[in-house]
N, C-alpha and C positions, 0 to 999 in steps of 0.2 A: 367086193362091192364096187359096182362104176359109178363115176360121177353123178349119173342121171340119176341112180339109187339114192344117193348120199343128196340131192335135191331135195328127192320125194321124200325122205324119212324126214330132212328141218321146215319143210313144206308144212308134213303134219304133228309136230310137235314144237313148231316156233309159238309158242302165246305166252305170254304175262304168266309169271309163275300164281299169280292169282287168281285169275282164268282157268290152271290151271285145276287147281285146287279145289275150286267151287262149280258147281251148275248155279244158275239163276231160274228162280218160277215164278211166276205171277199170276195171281187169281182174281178173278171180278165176282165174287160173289150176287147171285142171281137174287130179283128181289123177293124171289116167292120162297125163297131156303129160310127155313124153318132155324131156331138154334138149336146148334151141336160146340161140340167142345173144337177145339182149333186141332187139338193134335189129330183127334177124329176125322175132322173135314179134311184135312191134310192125305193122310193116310188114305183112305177113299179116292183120291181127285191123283195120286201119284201114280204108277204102276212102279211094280220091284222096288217098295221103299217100305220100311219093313216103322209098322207104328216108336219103336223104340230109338229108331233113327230121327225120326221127326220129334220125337219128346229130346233127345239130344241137343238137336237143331235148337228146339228154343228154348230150353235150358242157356243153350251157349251165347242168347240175344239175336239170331240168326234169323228169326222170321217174326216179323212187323205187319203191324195191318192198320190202315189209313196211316202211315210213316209213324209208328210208335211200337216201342217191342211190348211184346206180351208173354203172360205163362201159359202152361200148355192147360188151364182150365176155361181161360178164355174162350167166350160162346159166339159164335160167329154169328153178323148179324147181315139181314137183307143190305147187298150194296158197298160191305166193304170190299175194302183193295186188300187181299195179302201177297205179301213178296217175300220171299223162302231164298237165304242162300242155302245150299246142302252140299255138306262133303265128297266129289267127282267119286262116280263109279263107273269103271268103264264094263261094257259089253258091249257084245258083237265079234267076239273072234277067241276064239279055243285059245286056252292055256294048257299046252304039254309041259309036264314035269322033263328039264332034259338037266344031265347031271352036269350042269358047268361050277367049274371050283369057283367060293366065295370064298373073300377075307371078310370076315365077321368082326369088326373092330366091339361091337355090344349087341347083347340079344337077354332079352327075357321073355317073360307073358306076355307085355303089351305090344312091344317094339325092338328093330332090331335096326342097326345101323349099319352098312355095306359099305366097305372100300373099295368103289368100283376101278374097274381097269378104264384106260383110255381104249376106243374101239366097240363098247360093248355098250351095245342099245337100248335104253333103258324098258319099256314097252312094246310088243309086237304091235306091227303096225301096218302102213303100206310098204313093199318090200322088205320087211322084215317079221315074218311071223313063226319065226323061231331065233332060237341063239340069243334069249333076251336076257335082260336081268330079272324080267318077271319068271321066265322060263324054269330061270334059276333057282329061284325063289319057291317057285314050286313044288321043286325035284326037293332044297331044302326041307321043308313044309311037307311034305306027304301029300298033297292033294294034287287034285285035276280038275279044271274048270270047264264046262261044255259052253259051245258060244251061248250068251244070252243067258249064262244061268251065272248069278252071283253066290258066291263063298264067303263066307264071314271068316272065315281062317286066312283065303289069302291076305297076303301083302298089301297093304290099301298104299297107293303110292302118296306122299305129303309133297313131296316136290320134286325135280328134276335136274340133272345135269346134263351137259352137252352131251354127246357122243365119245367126240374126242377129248373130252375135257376125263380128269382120269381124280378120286379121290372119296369124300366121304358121303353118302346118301341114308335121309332114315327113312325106314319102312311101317306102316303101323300094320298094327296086325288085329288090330277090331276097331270095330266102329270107334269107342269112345274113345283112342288114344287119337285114330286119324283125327279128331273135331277139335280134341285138344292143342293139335301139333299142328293144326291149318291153321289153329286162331294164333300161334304164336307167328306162323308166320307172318298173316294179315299183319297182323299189328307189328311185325316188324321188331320183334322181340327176339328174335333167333339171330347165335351170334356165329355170324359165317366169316372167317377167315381163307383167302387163296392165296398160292404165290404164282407167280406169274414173272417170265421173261419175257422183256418189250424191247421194241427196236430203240435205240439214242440211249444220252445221257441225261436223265430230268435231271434238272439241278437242286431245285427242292428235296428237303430230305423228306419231308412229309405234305402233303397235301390233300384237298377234295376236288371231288367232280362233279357236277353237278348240271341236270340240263335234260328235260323231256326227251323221253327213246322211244321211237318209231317204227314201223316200218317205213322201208325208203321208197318213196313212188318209182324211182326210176329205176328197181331192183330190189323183186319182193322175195328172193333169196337173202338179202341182207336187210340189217336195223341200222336206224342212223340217229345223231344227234339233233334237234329241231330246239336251238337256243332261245326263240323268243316263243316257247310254248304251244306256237299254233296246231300242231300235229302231235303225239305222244304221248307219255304216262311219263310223271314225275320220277325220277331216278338221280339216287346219290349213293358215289363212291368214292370213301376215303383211303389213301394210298399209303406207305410207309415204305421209304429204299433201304431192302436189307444188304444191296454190296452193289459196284459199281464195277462195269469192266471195260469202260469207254465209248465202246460203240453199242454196247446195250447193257441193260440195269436189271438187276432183280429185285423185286418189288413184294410187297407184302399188301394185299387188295384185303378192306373189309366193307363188306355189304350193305344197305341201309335199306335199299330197296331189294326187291328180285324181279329186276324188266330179261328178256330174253336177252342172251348174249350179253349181258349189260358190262363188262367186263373188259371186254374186247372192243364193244362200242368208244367206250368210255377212250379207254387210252388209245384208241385211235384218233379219238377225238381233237386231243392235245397236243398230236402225232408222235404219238408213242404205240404203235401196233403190235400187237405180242407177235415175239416172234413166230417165221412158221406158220403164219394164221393166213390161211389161201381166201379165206372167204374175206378179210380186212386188208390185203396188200402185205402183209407179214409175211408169202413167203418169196419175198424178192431180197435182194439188198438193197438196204436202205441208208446205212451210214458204211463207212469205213474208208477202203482206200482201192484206187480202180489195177491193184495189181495181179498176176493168175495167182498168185500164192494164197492170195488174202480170197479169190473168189473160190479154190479148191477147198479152201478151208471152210466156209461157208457152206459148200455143198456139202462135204462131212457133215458139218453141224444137222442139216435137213434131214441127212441120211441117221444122223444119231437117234433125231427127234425127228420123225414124219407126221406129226402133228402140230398143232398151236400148243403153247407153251407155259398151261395153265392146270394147277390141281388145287382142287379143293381140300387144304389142309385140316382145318381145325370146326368144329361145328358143336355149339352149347344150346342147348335147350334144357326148358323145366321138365321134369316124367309128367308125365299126365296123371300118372297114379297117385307115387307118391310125391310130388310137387317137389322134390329133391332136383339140385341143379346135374344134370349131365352135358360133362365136359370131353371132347375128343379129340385127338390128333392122331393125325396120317403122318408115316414118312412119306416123303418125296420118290417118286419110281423110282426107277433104275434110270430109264431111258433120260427123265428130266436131269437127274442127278449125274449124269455120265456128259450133258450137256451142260450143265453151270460149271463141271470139275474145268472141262475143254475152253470153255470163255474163263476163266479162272487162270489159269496155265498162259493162253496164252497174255492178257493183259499183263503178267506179269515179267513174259519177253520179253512184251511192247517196253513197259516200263522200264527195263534193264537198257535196251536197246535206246532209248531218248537220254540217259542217263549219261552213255557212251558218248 
C-alpha cells in the first residue's frame, strides 16, 4: 500500500467513533399528515430500514419528537420535529467472503470479538475493497453481500480501530446486539484498555488527559489538541506507567471517550508521541543520545516495530442478551513484544554501565 493509499483510507474512516456508530435523520412532519404510529411514519419515510430496526431505535430512547423521547405507539401529529439516531449501516460496495485467518478471542449468537492484526483494514473502502476485516468476516459467516443490498447476518461493525493499531474489536451480528453495544459505547460504558510505547520519561505514575480533539486546520490528515475548547469534541484519557526504560515508557491508556486517534493525540499532547507513529513525529528520535550506536539501534527498533506502538488489549462490555459482563484480554503481538523485550535489555546495560 503507498503512502497516498494509506491517506485515502484515514481520509475515509477518521470520524468520532460516534459518528461512527450512528446516522442522524430528521423529519418535519407536514401539516396535512394525518396520525399514524411513529414506528410506522418511520419505516415509510426511511429506505433499507427494516420496521423492527426502528421499533429497536426507540425502544433504545433513540428517536424524539419536538426534543422528548417516545414509544413506538406514539401517533404523529401535523408539524412535529422527529430526529432518529439509527445504528450505521453501510452500503454501496460488495462484500466478498475472502478466507483471511481470524483470532476469535469470543463468539456466539449475538456477537463475536476479533483480535485484529496491525495492518489489516477494518471495512472495504476507497483503496481498499478487499483484504478487510469485513472480508473476513464474511468468508467466517458463510454469506455474500451485493452492493446496496443489506444482510442481517453480516458483521454489523460497533466500532473501529486504527489500521495499524493491532488488538481487540467486537462485532455484532444482528440488529439488536449492534444498538445494544452502540449505546454502551455512547454512554461511555465500555471498558477499553491499550498499551502503548511513547517517546520520554513521564514522571507520573499515573495521570489524565484531558482536552477537546479536532481535526487540525493546518493538516486534515491529522487531529490535534484545541485546550480552550474552541474547535473539537471533548476527550479524556487516563494513563497508568507500567515499566520505565528512560528514553521511552510503557504505559497502560484507558478510554473515556472514543475521538479518532485519541490516543496518539493525546500523548502527543504532553509530548509523549508513541513511538513509531509517522503521522504524530513518533518516528524520529526524540530522546536519547546523539551517538551511531544509539541511532542504529533505534532504526532496529522501527524495523522491529514498523508501526506506532499501540494495541488494544483489554475490552469489557455487558452481552446485550444476557446483560452478563463480558471481560477480554489480548496478548501483546510478537512484533510489539519483541520491541519492549529490546528497550528492556537495553535500559538495563544503560543501567549497569552508569553504575560502572
Amino acid at each position: 500500500m503507498t503512502y497516498d493509499d494509506e491517506l485515502i483510507e484515514e481520509e475515509a474512516t477518521c470520524e468520532d467513533e460516534q459518528q461512527q456508530m450512528f446516522e442522524h435523520f430528521h423529519f418535519d412532519v407536514d401539516k396535512g399528515q394525518g396520525q399514524l404510529r411513529i414506528d410506522k411514519y418511520i419505516t415509510d419515510h426511511m429506505e433499507q430500514t427494516s420496521r423492527h430496526r426502528v421499533q429497536l431505535a426507540i425502544e433504545a430512547g433513540y428517536v424524539r419528537v419536538n426534543d422528548k423521547v417516545v414509544k413506538a405507539n406514539y401517533k404523529v401529529k401535523p408539524l412535529d420535529v422527529i430526529s432518529i439516531m439509527m445504528p450505521y449501516q453501510r452500503h454501496g460496495c460488495e462484500i466478498a467472503p475472502e478466507p483471511i485467518p481470524l483470532e476469535i478471542a469470543y463468539e456466539d449468537d449475538d456477537l463475536l470479538v476479533v483480535n485484529k492484526p496491525a495492518g489489516l483494514v477494518v471495512h472495504p473502502g476507497h483503496g481498499h475493497f478487499s483484504g478487510t476485516l469485513i472480508n473476513a468476516l464474511a468468508y467466517h459467516l458463510g454469506i455474500r453481500q451485493a452492493a446496496d443490498e443489506g444482510d442481517e447476518r453480516m458483521g454489523l461493525l460497533v466500532h473501529r480501530i486504527d489500521m495499524n493499531t493491532s488488538g481487540l474489536l467486537v462485532v455484532a451480528k444482528n440488529d439488536e446486539a449492534q444498538l445494544h453495544l452502540a449505546k454502551q459505547f455512547f454512554n461511555h460504558t465500555i471498558d477499553r484498555k491499550y498499551i502503548a510505547l511513547v517517546w520520554g520519561n513521564i514522571q507520573e505514575d499515573t495521570g489524565t488527559i484531558e482536552g477537546n480533539i479536532g481535526r487540525d486546520p493546518n493538516d486534515r490528515m491529522k487531529f490535534k489538541v484545541f485546550p480552550d475548547g474552541s474547535a473539537g469534541k471533548h476527550a479524556v484519557t487516563h494513563f497508568r506507567v507500567l515499566e520505565r526504560f528512560g528514553y521511552v515508557t510503557l504505559v497502560e491508556c484507558k478510554l473515556e471517550t472514543g475521538r479518532t486517534h485519541q490516543i496518539r493525540v493525546h500523548m502527543n499532547y504532553i509530548g509523549h508521541p508513541l513511538f513509531n507513529d509517522d503521522r504524530y513525529g513518533g518516528d524520529q528520535i526524540l530522546k536519547g543520545t546523539i551517538y551511531t550506536k544509539y541511532k542504529q539501534f533505534i532504526d532496529n527498533c522501527f524495523k522491529i516495530l514498523p508501526r506506532h506502538a499501540l494495541h488494544a488489549k483489554t475490552l469489557g462490555f455487558i452481552h446485550p442478551r444476557t446483560k452478563e459482563e463480558i471481560r477480554l484480554d489480548s496478548r501483546i503481538p510478537s512484533d510489539m513484544t519483541a520491541l519492549i523485550e529490546k528497550w528492556r535489555k537495553y535500559a538495563q546495560v544503560r543501567e549497569l554501565e552508569e553504575e560502572d
